[in-house]
N, C-alpha and C positions, 0 to 999 in steps of 0.2 A: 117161455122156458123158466124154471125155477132157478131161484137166486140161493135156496139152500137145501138139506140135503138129511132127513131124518133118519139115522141108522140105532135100529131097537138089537137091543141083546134079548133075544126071546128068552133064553132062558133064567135072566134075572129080572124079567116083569113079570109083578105081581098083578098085573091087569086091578089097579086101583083107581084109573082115572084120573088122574090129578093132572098128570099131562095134559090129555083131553081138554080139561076144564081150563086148565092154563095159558093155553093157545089161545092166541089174539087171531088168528088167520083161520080157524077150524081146520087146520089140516090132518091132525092124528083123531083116529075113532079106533073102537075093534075091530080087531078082524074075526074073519071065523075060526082061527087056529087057535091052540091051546097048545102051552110048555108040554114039558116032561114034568113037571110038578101039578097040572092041571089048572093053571091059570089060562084067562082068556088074554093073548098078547095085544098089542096096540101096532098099528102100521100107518102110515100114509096112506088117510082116505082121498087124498086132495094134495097130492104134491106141488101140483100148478101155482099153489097158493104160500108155499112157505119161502120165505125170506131168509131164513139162517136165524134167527133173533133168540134160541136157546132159550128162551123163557119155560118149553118143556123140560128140556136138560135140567134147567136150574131149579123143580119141584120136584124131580124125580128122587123119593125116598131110596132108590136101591141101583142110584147111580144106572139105569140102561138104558140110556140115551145118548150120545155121541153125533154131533151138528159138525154138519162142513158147510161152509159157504163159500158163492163164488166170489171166483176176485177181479173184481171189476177196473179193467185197467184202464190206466188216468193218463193223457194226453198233456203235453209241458212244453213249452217252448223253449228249445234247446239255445 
């Protein structure tokens, strides 16, 4: 199961790559879709693989990336 969680605003990627490249995990590639501006979008080729670790988020020139991760609940001796 994935530990995080890649959501693309399709319509403010400019299908640049930089995400892609950015990824420690390979998880985002193209997809075969295109905006309404005629860019090619980026999605989760390999969800299985992302962690949450926002390293796409944090290269994305036009801000459209938004990471969730899960939250892994911790065990405490009361």
């Amino acid at each position: 199961m994935p530990k995080g969680l890649v959501i693309v605003d399709k319509e403010r990627c400019k299908g640049c790559g930089l995400c892609i490249e950015a990824c420690p995990f390979g998880v985002l590639d193209f997809s075969s879709e295109y905006n309404a501006s005629g860019y090619r979008v980026v999605h989760m080729a390999h969800p299985e693989k992302c962690t949450g670790c926002a390293v796409c988020a944090n290269v994305c020139p036009d801000v459209a990336l938004e990471i969730y991760r899960e939250e892994s609940s911790v065990r405490g001796a009361a």
